[in-house]
C-alpha positions in Angstrom: 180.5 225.7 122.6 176.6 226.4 123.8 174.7 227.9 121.2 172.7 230.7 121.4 169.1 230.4 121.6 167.4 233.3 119.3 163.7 234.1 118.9 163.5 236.4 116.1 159.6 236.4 116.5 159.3 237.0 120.0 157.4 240.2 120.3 159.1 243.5 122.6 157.8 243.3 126.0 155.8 246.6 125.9 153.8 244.5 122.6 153.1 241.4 124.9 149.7 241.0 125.0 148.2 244.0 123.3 145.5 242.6 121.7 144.0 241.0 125.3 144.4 244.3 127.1 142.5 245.7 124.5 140.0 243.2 125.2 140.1 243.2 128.5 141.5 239.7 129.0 144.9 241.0 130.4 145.2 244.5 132.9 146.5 247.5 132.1 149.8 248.7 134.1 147.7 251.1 136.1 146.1 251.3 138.0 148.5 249.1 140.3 147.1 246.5 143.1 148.0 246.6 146.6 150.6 245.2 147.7 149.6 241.6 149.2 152.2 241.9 151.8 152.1 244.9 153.3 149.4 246.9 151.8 151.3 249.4 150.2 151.5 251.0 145.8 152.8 249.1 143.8 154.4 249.7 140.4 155.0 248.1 137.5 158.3 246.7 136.9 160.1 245.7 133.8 161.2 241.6 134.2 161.7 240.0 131.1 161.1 236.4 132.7 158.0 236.9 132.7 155.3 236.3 130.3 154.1 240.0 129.9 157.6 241.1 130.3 156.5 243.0 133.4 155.3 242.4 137.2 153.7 244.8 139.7 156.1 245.2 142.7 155.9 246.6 146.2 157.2 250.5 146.4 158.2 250.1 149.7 160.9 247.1 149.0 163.7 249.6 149.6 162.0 251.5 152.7 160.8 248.8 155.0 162.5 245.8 152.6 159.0 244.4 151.4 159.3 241.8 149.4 155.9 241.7 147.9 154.6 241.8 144.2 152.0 240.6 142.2 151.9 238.9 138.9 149.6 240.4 136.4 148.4 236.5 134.8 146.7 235.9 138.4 142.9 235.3 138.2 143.1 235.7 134.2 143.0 232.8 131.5 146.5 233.2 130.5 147.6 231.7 134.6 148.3 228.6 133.6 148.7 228.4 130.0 151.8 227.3 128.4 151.2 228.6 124.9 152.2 232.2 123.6 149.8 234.8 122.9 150.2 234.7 119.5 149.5 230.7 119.2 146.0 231.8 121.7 144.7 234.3 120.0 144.5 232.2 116.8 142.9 229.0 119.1 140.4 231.8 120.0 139.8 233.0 116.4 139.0 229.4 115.2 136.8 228.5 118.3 134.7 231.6 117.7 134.8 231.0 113.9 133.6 227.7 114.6 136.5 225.9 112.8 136.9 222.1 113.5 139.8 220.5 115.3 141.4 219.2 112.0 141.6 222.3 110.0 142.3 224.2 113.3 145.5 222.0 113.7 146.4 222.8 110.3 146.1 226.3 110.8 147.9 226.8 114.1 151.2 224.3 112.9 151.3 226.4 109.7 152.0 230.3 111.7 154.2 227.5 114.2 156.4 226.4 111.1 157.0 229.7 109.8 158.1 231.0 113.6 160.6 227.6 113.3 158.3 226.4 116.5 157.7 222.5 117.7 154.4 221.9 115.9 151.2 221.7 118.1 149.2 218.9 119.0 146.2 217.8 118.5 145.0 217.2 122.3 146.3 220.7 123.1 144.2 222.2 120.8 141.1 220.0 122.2 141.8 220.9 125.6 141.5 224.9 124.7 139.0 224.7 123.1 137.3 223.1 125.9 138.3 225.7 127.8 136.6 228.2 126.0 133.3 226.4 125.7 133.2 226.1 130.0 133.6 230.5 129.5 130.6 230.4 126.7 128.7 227.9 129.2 129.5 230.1 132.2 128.4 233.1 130.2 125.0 231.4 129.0 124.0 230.3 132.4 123.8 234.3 133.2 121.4 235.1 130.5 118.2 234.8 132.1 116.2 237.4 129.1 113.0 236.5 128.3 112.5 236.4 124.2 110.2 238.0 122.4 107.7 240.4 122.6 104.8 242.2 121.1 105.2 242.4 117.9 108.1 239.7 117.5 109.1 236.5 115.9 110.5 233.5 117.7 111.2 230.5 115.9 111.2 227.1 117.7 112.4 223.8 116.4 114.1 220.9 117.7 116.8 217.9 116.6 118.1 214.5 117.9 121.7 213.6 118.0 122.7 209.6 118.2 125.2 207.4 118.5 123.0 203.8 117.9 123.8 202.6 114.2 122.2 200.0 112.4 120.0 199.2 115.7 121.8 196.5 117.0 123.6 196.6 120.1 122.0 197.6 123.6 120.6 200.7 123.5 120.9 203.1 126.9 119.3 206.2 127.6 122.1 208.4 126.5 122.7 207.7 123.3 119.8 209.7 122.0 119.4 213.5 122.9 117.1 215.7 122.3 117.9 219.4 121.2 115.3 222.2 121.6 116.6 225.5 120.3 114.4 229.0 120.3 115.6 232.0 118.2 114.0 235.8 117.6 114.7 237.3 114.3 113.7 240.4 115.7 116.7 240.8 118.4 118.9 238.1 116.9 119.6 236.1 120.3 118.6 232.1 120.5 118.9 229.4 123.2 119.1 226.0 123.2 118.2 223.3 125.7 119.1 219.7 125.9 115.6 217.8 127.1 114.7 214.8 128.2 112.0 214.1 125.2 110.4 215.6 122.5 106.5 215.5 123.5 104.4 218.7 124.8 105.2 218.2 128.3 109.3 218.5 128.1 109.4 221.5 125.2 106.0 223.6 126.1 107.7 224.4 129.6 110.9 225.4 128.1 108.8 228.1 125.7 107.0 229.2 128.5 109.6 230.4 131.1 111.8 232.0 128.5 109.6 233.5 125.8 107.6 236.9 126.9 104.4 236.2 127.2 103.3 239.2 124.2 105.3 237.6 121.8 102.8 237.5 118.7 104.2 234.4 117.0 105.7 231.3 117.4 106.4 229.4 114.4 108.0 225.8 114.2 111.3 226.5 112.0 115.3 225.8 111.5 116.2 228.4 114.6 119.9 227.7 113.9 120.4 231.0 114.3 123.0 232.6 117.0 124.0 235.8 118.6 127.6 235.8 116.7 126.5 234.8 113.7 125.2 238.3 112.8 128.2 240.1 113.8 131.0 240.9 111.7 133.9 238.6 112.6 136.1 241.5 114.2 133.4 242.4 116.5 132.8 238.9 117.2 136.5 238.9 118.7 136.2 241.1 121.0 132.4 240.5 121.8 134.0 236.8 123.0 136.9 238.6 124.7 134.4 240.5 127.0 133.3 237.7 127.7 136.2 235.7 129.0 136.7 238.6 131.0 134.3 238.5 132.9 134.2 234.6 133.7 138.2 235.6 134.4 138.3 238.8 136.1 141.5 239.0 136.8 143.5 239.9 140.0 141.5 241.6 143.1 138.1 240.9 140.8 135.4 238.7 141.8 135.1 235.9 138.7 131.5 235.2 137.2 130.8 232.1 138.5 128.3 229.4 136.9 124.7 229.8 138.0 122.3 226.3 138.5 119.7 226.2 136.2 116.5 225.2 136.9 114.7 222.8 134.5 111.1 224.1 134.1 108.6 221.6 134.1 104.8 221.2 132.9 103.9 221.7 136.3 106.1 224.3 138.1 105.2 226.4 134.7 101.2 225.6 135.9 101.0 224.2 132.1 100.5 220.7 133.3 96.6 220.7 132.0 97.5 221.9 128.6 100.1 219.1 128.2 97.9 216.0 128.5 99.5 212.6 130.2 101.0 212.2 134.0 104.0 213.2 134.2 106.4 210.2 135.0 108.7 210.3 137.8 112.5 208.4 137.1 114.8 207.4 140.0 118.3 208.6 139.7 119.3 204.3 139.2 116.9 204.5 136.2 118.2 207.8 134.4 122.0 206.3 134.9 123.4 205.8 131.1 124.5 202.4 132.6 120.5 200.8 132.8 119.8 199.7 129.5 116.4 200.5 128.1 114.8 197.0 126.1 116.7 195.9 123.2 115.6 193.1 120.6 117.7 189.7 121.1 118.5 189.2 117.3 118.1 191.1 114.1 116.3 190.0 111.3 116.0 186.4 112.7 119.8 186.0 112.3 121.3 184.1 115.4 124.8 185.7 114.6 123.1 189.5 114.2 126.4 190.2 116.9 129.4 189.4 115.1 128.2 191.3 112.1 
């Protein structure tokens, strides 16, 4: 005897996906596409092997026998995804939230046990979230505002993230970046930069192409500040939603595609006097991570300072 598989918690097809149409992640029923096949209406059509429950097919498939239809995941985030909605929409939650991958884990296994579901991994839930920082990346690369202005705030400050402990070792280029961030209290949007130093020539640039040139002060603080973290946490739902939307369109739509950014510089900015110093000129070979920068032979005169 084969027993019966039964999903208690599987939502009704017409409730699949309600909260991404209303977000504009997933399309509504109408209006319809054209049909790819033979250019003709289509309408939605109820097919429970789906993952919306539903797929757009060709009204002509009983006239002229056209075959064609069109699945309402294509072009969207949800093509390829092997997850439910449900298990997604609390991945998204907790990325926007800003929840780490442990407790994130936790979270998503716990609605998983109580649906009697396979708990979720840990690389699955590293892999989304990835996901959804290339949308916010994609997103950021478009937001080419100027800060500022007359009569605002901006606060500017910067921080250094390493990996070197102890200094021993070989040290390389990469493992110390430098992060330049720029906030205005006034509209409550902030950028952040990865440079190549910290001196007047690699952060003056950066506050001259993107802060308006009225802006009355500039004041070196903690400009931790971001655009979601004003925003109530529902609106910061769907204010993320919109966003994945528009990096995935959907069918027939063009996607919003990642723009090249342009790394100002001293000189291109015509700063390059206020600076001070020449600016230095690296081949590609010597900004590799692989060429090691000097590094001291032993440590405190101790011949052995390596197998510490």
């Amino acid at each position: 005897m084969v027993a019966r598989r039964t999903n208690f918690h599987r939502p009704r097809p017409q409730e699949r996906g309600y909260e991404y149409r209303k977000g504009g992640m997933l399309p509504k029923k109408d209006p319809a596409p054209m049909c790819p096949k033979c250019e003709g209406q289509t309408k939605s059509s109820t097919d429970n092997s789906r993952k919306l429950g539903w797929v757009w097919r060709c009204m002509n498939r009983r006239k002229r026998a056209c075959s064609g239809k069109v699945n309402p995941l294509s072009n969207t985030f949800f093509k390829k995804s092997l997850i439910t909605f449900s298990d997604m929409f609390i991945l998204l939650c907790l990325f926007v939230w800003k929840f780490p991958i442990t407790k994130a884990l936790t979270i998503t296994n716990f609605y998983r046990a109580k649906r009697e579901q396979k708990q979720m991994s840990s690389e699955t839930i590293n892999d989304y979230f990835a996901y959804f920082r290339e949308v916010a990346e994609v997103f950021a690369s478009h937001n080419n505002k100027l800060l500022g202005g007359p009569g605002k705030t901006i606060e500017v400050d910067e921080t250094f993230l390493t990996k070197r402990k102890y200094h021993r070792g070989r040290r390389t280029n990469s493992m110390t970046q430098t992060i330049f961030g720029m906030f205005c209290r006034d509209e409550k949007e902030g950028l952040f930069f990865l440079t190549k130093g910290k001196s007047k020539r690699e952060l003056w640039p950066f506050i001259k192409h993107h802060c308006h040139p009225e802006t009355s002060i500039i004041c070196n603080d903690k400009a931790k500040q971001t655009r979601m973290r004003n925003i109530p946490e529902n609106e910061q739902i769907d204010l993320f939603m919109k966003d994945v939307s528009k990096v995935y369109a959907g069918y027939g739509n063009e996607n919003m595609e990642m723009l090249e950014i342009t790394v100002p510089d001293a000189d291109s900015e015509g700063i390059g006097h206020l600076c001070g110093g020449v600016a230095t000129q690296t081949s590609s070979e010597e900004e590799s991570d692989l060429d090691p920068l000097s590094y001291t032979d032993n440590c405190d005169e101790d011949p052995d300072w390596e197998n510490c």
